[in-house]
PAKEMAR-34557 format. One line per 10 residues: their letters; for each residue x, y, z of C-alpha. Coordinates in nm, 3 decimals. Layout:
// PAKEMAR-34557
A) X/Y/Z  ...
***
This chain:
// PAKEMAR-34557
XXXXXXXXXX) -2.465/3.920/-3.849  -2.554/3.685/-4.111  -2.375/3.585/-4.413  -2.672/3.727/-4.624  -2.713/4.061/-4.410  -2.367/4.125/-4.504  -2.472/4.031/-4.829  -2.705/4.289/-4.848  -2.565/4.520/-4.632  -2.227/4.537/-4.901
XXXXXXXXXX) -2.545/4.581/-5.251  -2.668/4.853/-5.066  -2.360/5.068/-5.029  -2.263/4.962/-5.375  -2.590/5.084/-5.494  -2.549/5.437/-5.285  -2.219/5.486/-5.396  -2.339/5.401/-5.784  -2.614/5.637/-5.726  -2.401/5.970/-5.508
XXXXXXXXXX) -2.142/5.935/-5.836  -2.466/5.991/-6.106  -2.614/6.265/-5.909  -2.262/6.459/-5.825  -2.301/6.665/-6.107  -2.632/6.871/-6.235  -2.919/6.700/-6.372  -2.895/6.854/-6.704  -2.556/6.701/-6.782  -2.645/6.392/-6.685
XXXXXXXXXX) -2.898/6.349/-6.969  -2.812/6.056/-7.249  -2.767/6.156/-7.619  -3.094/5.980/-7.755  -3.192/6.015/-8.096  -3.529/6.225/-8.135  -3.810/5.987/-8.174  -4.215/6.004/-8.169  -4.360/5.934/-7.809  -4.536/5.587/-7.804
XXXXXXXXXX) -4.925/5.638/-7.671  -4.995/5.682/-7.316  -5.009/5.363/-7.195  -5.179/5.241/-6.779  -4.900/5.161/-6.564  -4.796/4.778/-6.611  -4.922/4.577/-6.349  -4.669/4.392/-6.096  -4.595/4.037/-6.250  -4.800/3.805/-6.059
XXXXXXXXXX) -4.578/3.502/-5.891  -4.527/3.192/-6.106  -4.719/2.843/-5.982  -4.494/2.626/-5.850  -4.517/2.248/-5.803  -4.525/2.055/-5.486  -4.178/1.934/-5.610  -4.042/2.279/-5.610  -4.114/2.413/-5.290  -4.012/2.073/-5.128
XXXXXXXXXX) -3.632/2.095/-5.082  -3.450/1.742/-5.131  -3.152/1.766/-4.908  -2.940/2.000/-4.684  -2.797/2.232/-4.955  -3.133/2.289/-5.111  -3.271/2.428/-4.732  -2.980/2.655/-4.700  -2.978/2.769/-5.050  -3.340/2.761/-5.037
XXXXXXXXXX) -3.331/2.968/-4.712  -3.052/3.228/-4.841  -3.261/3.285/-5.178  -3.591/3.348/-4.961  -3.363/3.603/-4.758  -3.198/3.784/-5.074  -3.572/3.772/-5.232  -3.685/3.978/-4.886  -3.414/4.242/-4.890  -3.430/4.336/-5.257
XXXXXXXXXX) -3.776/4.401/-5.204  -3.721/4.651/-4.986  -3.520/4.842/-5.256  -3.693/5.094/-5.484  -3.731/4.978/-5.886  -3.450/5.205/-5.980  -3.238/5.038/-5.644  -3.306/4.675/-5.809  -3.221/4.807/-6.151  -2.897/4.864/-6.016
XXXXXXXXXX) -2.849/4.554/-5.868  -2.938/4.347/-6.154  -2.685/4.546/-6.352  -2.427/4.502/-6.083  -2.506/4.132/-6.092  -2.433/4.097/-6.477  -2.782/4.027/-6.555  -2.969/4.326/-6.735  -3.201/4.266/-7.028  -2.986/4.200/-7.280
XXXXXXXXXX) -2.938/4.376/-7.596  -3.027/4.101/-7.877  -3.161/3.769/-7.878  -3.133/3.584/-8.220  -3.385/3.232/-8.312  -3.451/2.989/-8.551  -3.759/3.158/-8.734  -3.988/2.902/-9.014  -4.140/3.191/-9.134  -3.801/3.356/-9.263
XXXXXXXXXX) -3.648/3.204/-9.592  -3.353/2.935/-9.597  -3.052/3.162/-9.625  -3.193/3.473/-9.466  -3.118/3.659/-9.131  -3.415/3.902/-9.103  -3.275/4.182/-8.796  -3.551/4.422/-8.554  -3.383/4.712/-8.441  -3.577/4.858/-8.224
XXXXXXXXXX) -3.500/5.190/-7.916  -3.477/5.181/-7.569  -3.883/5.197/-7.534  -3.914/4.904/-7.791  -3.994/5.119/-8.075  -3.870/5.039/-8.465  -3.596/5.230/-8.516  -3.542/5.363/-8.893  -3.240/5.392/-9.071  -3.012/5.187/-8.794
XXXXXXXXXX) -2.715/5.074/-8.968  -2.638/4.691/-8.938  -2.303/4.497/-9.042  -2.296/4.115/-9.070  -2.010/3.958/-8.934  -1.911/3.618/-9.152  -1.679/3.381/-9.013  -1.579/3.101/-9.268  -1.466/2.758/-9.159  -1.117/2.848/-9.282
XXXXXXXXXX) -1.071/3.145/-9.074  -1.178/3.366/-9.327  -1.384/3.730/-9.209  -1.618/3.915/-9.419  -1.883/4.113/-9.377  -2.178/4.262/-9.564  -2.370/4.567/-9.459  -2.738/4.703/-9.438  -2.998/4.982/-9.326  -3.321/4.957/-9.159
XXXXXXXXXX) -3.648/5.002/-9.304  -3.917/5.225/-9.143  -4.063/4.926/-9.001  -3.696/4.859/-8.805  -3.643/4.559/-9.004  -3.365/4.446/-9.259  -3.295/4.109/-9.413  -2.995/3.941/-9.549  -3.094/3.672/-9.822  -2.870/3.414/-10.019
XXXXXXXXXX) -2.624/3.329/-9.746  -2.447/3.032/-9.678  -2.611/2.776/-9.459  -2.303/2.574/-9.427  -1.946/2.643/-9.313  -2.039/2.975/-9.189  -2.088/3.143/-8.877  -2.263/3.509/-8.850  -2.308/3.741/-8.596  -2.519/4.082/-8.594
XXXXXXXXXX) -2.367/4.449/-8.550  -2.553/4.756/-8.507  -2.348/5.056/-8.499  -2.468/5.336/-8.313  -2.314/5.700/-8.175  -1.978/5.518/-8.088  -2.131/5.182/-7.981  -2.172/4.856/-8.116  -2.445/4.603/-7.992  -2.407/4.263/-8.077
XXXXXXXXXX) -2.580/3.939/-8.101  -2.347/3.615/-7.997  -2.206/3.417/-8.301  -2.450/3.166/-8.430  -2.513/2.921/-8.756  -2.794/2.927/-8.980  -3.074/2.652/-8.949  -3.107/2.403/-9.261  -3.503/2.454/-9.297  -3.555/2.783/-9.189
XXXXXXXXXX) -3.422/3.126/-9.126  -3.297/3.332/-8.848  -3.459/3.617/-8.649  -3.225/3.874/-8.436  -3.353/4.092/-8.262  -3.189/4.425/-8.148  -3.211/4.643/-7.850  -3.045/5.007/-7.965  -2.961/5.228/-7.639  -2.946/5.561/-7.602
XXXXXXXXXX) -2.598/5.670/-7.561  -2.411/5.900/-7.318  -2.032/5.996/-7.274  -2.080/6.148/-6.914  -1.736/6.039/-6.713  -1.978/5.954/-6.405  -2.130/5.703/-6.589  -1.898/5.410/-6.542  -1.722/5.320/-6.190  -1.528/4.963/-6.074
XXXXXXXXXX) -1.727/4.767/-5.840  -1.452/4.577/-5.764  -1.051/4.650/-5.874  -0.755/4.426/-5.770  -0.392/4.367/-5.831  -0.195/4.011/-5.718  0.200/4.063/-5.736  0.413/3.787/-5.763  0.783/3.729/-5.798  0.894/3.544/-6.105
XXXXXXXXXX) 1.273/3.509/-6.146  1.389/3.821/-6.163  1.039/4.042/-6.267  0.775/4.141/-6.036  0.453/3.957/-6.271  0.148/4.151/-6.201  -0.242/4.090/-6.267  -0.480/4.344/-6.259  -0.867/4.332/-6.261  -1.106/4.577/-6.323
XXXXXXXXXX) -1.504/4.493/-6.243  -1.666/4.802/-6.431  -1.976/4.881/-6.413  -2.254/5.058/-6.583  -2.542/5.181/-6.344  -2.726/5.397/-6.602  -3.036/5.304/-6.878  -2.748/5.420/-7.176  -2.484/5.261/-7.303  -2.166/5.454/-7.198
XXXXXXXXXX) -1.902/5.547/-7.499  -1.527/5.560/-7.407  -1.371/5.880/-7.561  -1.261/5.905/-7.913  -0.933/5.873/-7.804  -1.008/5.602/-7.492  -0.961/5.592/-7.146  -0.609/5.645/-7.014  -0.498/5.374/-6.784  -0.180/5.416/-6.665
XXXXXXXXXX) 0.094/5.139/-6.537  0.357/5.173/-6.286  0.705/5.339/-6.443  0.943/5.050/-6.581  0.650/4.831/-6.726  0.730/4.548/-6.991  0.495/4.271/-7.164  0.183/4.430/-7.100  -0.081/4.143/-7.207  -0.468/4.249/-7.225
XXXXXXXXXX) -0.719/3.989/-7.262  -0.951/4.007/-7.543  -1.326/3.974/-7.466  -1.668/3.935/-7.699  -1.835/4.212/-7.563  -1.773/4.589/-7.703  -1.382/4.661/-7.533  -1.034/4.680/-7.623  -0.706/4.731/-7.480  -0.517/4.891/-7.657
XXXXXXXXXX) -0.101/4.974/-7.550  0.088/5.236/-7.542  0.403/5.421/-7.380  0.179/5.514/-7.113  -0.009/5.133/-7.037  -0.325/5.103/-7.225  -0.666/5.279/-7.328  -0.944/5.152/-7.304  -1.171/5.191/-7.597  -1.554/5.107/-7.725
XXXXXXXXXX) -1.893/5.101/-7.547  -2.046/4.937/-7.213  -2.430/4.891/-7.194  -2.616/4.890/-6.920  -2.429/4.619/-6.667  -2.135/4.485/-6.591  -1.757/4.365/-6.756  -1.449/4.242/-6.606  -1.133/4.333/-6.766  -0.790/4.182/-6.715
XXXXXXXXXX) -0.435/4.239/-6.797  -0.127/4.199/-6.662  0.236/4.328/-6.710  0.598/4.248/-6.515  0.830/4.540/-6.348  1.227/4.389/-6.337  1.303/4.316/-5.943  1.652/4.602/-5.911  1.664/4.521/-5.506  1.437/4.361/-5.211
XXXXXXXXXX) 1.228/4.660/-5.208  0.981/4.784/-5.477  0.750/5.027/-5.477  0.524/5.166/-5.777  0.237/5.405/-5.766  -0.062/5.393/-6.018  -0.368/5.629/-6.064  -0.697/5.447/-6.098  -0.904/5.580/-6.430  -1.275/5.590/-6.249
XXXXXXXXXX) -1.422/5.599/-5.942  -1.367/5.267/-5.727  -1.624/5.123/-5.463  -1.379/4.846/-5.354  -0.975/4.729/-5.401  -0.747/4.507/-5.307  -0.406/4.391/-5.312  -0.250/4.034/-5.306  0.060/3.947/-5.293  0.223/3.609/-5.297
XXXXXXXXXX) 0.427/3.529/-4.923  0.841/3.407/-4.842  0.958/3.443/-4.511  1.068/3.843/-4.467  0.820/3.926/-4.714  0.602/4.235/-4.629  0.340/4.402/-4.794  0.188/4.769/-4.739  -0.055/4.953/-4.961  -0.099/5.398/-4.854
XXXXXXXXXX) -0.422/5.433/-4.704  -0.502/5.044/-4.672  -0.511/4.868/-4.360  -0.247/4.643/-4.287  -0.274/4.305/-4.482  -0.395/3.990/-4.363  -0.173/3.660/-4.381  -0.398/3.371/-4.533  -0.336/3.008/-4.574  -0.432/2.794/-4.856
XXXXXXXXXX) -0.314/2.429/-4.960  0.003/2.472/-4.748  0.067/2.842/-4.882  0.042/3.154/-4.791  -0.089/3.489/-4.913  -0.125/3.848/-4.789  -0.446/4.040/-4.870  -0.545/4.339/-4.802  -0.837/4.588/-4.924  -1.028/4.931/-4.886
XXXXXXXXXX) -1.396/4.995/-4.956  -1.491/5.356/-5.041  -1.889/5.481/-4.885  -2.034/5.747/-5.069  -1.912/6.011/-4.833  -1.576/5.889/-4.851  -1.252/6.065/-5.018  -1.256/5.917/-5.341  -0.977/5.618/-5.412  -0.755/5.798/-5.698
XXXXXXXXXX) -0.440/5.616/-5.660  -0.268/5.294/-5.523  0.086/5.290/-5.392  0.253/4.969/-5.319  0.558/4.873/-5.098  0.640/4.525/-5.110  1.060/4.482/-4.886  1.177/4.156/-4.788  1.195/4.055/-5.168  1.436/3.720/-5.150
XXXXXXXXXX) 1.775/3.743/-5.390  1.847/3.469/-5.593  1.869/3.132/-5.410  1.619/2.933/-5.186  1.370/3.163/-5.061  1.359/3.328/-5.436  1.237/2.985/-5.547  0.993/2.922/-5.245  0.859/3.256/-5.345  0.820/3.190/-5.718
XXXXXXXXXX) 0.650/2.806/-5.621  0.429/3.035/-5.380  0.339/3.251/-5.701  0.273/2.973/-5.912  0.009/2.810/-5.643  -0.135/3.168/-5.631  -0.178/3.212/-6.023  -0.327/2.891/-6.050  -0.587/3.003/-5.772  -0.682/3.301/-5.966
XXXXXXXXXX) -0.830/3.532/-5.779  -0.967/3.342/-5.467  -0.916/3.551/-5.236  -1.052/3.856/-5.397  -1.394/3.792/-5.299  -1.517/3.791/-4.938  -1.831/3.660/-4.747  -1.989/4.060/-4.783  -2.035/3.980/-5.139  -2.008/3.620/-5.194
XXXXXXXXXX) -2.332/3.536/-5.324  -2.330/3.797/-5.582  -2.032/3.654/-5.754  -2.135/3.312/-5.707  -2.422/3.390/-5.890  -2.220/3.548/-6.168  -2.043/3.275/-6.190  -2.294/3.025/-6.160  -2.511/3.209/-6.455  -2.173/3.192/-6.675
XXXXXXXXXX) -2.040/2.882/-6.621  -2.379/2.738/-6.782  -2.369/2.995/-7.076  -1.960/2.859/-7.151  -2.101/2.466/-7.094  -2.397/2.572/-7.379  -2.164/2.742/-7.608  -1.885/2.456/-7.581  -2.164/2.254/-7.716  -2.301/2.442/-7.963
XXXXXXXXXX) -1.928/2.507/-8.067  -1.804/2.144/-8.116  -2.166/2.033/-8.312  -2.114/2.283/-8.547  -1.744/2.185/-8.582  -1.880/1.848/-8.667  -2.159/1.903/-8.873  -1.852/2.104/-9.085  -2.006/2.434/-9.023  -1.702/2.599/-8.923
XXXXXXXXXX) -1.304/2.540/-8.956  -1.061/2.418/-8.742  -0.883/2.733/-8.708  -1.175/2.947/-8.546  -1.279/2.599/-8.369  -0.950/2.534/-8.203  -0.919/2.932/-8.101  -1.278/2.991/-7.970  -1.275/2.704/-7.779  -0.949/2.807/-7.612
XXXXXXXXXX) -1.046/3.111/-7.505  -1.365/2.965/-7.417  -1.204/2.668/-7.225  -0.943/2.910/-7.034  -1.236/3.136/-6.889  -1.438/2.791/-6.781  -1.122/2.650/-6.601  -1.042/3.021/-6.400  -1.485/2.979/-6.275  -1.351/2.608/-6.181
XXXXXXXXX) -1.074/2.697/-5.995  -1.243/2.999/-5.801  -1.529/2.760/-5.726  -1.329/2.492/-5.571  -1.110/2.761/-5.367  -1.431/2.921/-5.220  -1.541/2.568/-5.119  -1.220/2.546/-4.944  -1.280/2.845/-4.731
***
């Protein structure tokens, strides 16, 4: 079978899983909370987009990698066309790329100073009375933040700010959610038009499930250092709420220094005695999460047991290797020994079809573990080449060009807002202090895409 047949083989069980979790429970519960509105005039059905001209130059590849890319598009383009709308839906969400939920732009019809915002619903309708808070972000570091309220029209417009040495970005609050526009600077000559996409809302538990969760142990001194990754995604046309009081994830007994990293989109971590909730919204698509935490090493045996918080399609477990070193995972199949630069890693994973048992829980025996001497070193060196891969070796062939894509699509929107970062850094628009930390955070995530690149090119 082909490297894109498995491809598409892996989407469509994704997307049957995605869809057997949203219709487990009765139709009437799995309604949204959407705000009453007017229903927009009957409208004919919208015509199927017709295909765009291409050029001679296009269509012509120019080497080797454009034919097989070429030819592996043309085959993904075949197969997704034999989905249904609501199947490709799905799969863009999956992919990372739904429509997104505002788009801001330079606007010379909108005063010097202003931000004018459009909220409008799910159907592209003005939405009245939407409640909007400005984010400002001074060069020194410094936050405020102003509010305002939509007109009937959908519209609301913030005059008399700051053109210089300020960044903004655009909030509308809704049922538990937040949508938000990416940070951005206002123009010298004109004004700036954002544009809003509201959701619906829903808090049904079957909303969200983890495309793909995975958790990489490895021995540092005398602590068992473990990452965990959680792929979540959001199959439905709302944007999901996590409860009032979050979602529960819990971590192995004996956990210290649990570390969550922070994102821009609409989640927290948040610690506790238990591990961490999870709190805020997810629209329509997909977010990876990651965190990580150590357990102290008592012995050359571990084992720790830890319930997963939603539904999972896919996990796996990765542990770094020393000679004597074994890994088993309940219900997995035995891991895999891979080698990489000179290392080695064990891998193993479970996939869950729709009329699977669901995945609830991982438990994890890792014996072998070396004391304090040689092989302890070998396996911390063997950790360290294993951090610094990421997480290669969580993504096989069956869905390869999916998170290629993903990562492809990213890695250009991190080169763009590197850019845009340092030119408004030197035109003095911002400080050095939100500078030096966006770019870090910004610089980190670029370097991990880097790394995973390289070690799929490997393979």
């Amino acid at each position: 079978m082909s490297r894109d047949m498995k491809t598409l083989g892996a989407l469509r069980w994704m997307v049957m899983f995605a869809f057997a979790l949203v219709f487990a429970t009765p139709a009437e519960a799995q309604a949204p909370q959407r705000e009453p509105v007017p229903e927009p005039p009957a409208q004919a059905p919208e015509a199927p987009e017709a295909p765009e001209a291409v050029t001679q130059e296009q269509v012509l590849p120019q080497g080797p990698r454009d034919v097989l890319t070429q030819a592996r598009e043309d085959t993904d383009r075949r197969e997704q066309a034999r989905m249904n709308p609501t199947e490709q839906r799905a799969l863009r969400r999956a992919m990372g790329r739904p429509q997104p939920v505002a788009r801001h732009e330079a606007d010379p019809a909108i005063a010097v100073g202003a931000i004018k915002v459009t909220v409008v619903d799910h159907r592209d309708i003005p939405v009245e009375g939407a409640v909007i808070r400005l984010g400002l972000m001074a060069r020194d570091g410094g936050r405020e933040s102003a509010n305002g309220q939509t007109a009937r029209d959908g519209t609301y417009t913030f005059t008399d700010l700051v053109t210089r040495g300020q960044s903004y970005r655009v909030n509308v609050l809704h049922d538990g959610a937040t949508y938000s526009s990416s940070p951005f600077q206002l123009p010298q000559s004109s004004g700036m038009a954002v544009r809003v996409r509201r959701l619906p809302t829903t808090r049904e538990e079957n909303t969200v499930f983890q495309m793909i969760g995975q958790t990489m142990l490895e021995v540092q001194n005398e602590r068992m250092h473990i990452t965990q990754q959680a792929q979540l995604v959001n199959f439905r046309d709302a944007t999901y709420v996590f409860p009032e009081e979050g979602l529960q994830v819990e971590l192995p007994d004996g956990f210290v220094g649990f570390n969550g990293q922070k994102v821009m989109s609409d989640q927290r971590l948040e610690a506790n005695e238990r591990g961490f909730v999870i709190r805020g919204s997810l629209p329509p698509g997909r977010v990876i999460l990651t965190w990580t935490f150590d357990i102290p090493i008592t012995g050359d045996a571990m084992h720790f047991s830890q319930p997963l918080p939603v539904p999972t399609f896919r996990y796996r477990v990765l542990s770094d290797y020393a000679p004597g070193i074994t890994l088993s995972v309940d219900e997995f199949p035995p891991p895999e020994k891979y080698e990489a630069n000179g290392r080695s890693v064990f891998l193993t994973e479970l996939e869950r079809r729709p009329e699977d048992p669901r995945l609830s829980r991982i438990a994890v025996t890792i014996r072998g573990i070396p004391g304090p001497g040689p092989y302890r070193w070998l396996a911390i060196g063997a950790g360290a080449i294993l951090l610094l891969m990421g997480f290669t070796w969580l993504f096989r062939p069956a869905e390869a060009t999916l998170i290629a894509a993903a990562r492809e699509d990213r890695r250009e929107e991190l080169l763009k807002e590197i850019s845009e970062l340092e030119h408004s850094f030197a035109k003095g628009e911002i400080g050095p202090r939100y500078r030096d930390r966006t770019l870090n955070a910004k610089v980190d995530e670029l370097a991990s895409l880097l790394r995973l690149d390289a070690a799929m090119n490997e393979r």
